[in-house]
N, C-alpha and C positions, 0 to 999 in steps of 0.2 A: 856731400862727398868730398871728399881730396883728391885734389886737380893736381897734377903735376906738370907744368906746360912744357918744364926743361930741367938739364942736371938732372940732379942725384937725391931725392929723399932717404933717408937709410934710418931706421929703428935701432937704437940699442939694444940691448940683452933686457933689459928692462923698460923699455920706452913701448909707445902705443900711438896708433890714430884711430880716430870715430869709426869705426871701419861700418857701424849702421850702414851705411848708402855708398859705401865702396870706395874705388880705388879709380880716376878716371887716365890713364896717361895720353899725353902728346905725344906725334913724334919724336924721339930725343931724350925724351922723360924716363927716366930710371927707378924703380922700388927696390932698395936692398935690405933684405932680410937675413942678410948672412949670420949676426951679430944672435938671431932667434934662433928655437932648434924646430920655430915651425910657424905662421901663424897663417890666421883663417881672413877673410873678407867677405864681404856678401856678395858683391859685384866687383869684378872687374870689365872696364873698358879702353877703348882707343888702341894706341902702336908702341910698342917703346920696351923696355927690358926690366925683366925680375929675376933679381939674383936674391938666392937662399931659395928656401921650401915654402911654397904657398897653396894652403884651399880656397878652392874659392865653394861659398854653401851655397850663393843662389843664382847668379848669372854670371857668364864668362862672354863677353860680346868682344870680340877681337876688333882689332881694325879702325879706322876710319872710313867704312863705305868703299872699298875694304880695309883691310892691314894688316900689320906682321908685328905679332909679340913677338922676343925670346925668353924662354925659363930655364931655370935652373931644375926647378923638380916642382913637380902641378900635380894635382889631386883636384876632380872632380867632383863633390862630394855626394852626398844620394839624393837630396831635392833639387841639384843642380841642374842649368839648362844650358847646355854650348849652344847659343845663337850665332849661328852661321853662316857669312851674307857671300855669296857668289855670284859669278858673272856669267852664265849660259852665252855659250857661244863667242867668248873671251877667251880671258886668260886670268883675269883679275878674282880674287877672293883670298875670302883671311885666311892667316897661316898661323898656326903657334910650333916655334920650332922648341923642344924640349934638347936639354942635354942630359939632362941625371931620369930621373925618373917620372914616370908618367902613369897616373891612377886616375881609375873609373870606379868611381863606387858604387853598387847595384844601386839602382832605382835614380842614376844620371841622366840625361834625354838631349835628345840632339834634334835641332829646329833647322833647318835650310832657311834660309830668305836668298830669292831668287831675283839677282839687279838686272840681269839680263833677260835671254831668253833659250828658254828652254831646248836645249842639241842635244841629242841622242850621240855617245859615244865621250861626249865631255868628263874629263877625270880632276878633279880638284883632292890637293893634298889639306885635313884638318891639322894632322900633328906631323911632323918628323921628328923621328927617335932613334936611340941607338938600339939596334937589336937585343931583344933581353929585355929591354927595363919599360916594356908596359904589361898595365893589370890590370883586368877587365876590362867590361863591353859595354855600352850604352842601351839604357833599357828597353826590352825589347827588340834588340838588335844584336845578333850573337854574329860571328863572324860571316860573312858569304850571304847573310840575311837582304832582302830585297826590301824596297818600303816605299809608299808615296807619299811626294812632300815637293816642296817649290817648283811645281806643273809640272810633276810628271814622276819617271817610277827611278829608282835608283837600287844601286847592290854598294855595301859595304866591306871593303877589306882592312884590316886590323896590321894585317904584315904584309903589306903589298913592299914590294924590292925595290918599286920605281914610283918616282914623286907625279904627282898631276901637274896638269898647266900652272897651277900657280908656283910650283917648285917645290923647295923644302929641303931641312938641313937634316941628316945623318942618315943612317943604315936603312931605316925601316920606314913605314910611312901608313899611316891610316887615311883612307883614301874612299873616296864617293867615285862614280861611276854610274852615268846617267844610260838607262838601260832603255830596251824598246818597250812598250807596255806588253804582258804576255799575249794577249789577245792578237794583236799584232803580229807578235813574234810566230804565235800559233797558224795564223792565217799564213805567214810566209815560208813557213813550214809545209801545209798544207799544200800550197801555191806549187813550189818546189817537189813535193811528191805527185801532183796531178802533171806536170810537163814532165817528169822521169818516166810515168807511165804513159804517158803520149807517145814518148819518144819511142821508147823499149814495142809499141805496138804497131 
């Protein structure tokens, strides 16, 4: 793979790297793609900034346990997998803040890895973007979808207004939201209807 530990690696219009085994960046660590009208990667990982248009075809691991990309415009592509690492009951988890545009290709998939511990109510932001410029959904997950994954259930919003604990740069924000399990939900429901009937009797 190529590491980038610091500075600025930048491709010309004609240049290239191995991209087989990806793209690793360091804090500090720069990928500029400006010079392309696009290129692809297999992986990317670490913290650090890509400027121009990048896909990535087979993992996107943000962070360092966790961290914060920035992009210029990202495309998920369809065997792709956002590995996701948050902190339950923190504040800490990766970020990828986008500025241009922001693509989901069908058949892209989103993993949670869970460093903390699992709180009901916790909202972590994956992308922030400007409103407008995202396309599609992660597979099997269309907007407002529910799903279980790193201990426990969560909902996903697509254009949430407001960023999670972990923050996030611009207008719009795709965002996790750690839910009660329904059963739960349904019992407290239930719970809440037998003392209104209590009451009322």
């Amino acid at each position: 793979s190529t590491t980038i530990n610091g500075g600025t690696l930048a491709l010309g219009a004609s240049g290239s790297i191995d991209n087989t085994n990806g793209v690793s960046l360091a804090s500090g660590g720069t990928l500029d793609l400006s010079a392309k009208s696009g290129y692809s990667v297999n992986n990317l990982t670490g913290s650090g900034t890509v400027i121009g248009s990048l896909t990535v075809s087979t993992e996107l691991a943000i962070g360092n346990s966790p961290g914060t990309t920035d992009f210029d415009s990202l495309t998920l592509a369809a065997s792709s997998v956002y590995t996701y690492e948050l902190t339950g009951g923190g504040t800490a988890a990766d970020l990828g803040n986008v500025s241009g545009t922001l693509t989901i290709d069908a058949g892209a998939s989103l993993d949670l890895v869970q460093l903390g511990t699992y709180t009901v109510g916790d909202k972590f932001t994956l992308f922030g973007y400007e409103t407008g410029d995202l396309t599609g959904t992660f597979s099997g997950l269309a907007d407002g979808a529910t799903f279980t994954d790193a201990g426990g259930d969560w909902q996903i919003d697509y254009f949430d207004t407001s960023a999670g604990l972990n923050g996030g740069i611009g207008s719009s924000f795709v965002t996790v939201i750690a839910i009660p399990e329904p059963s739960a939900a349904l019992l407290g429901a239930l719970g809440l209807l037998a003392l209104f009937r209590r009451r009322r009797s």
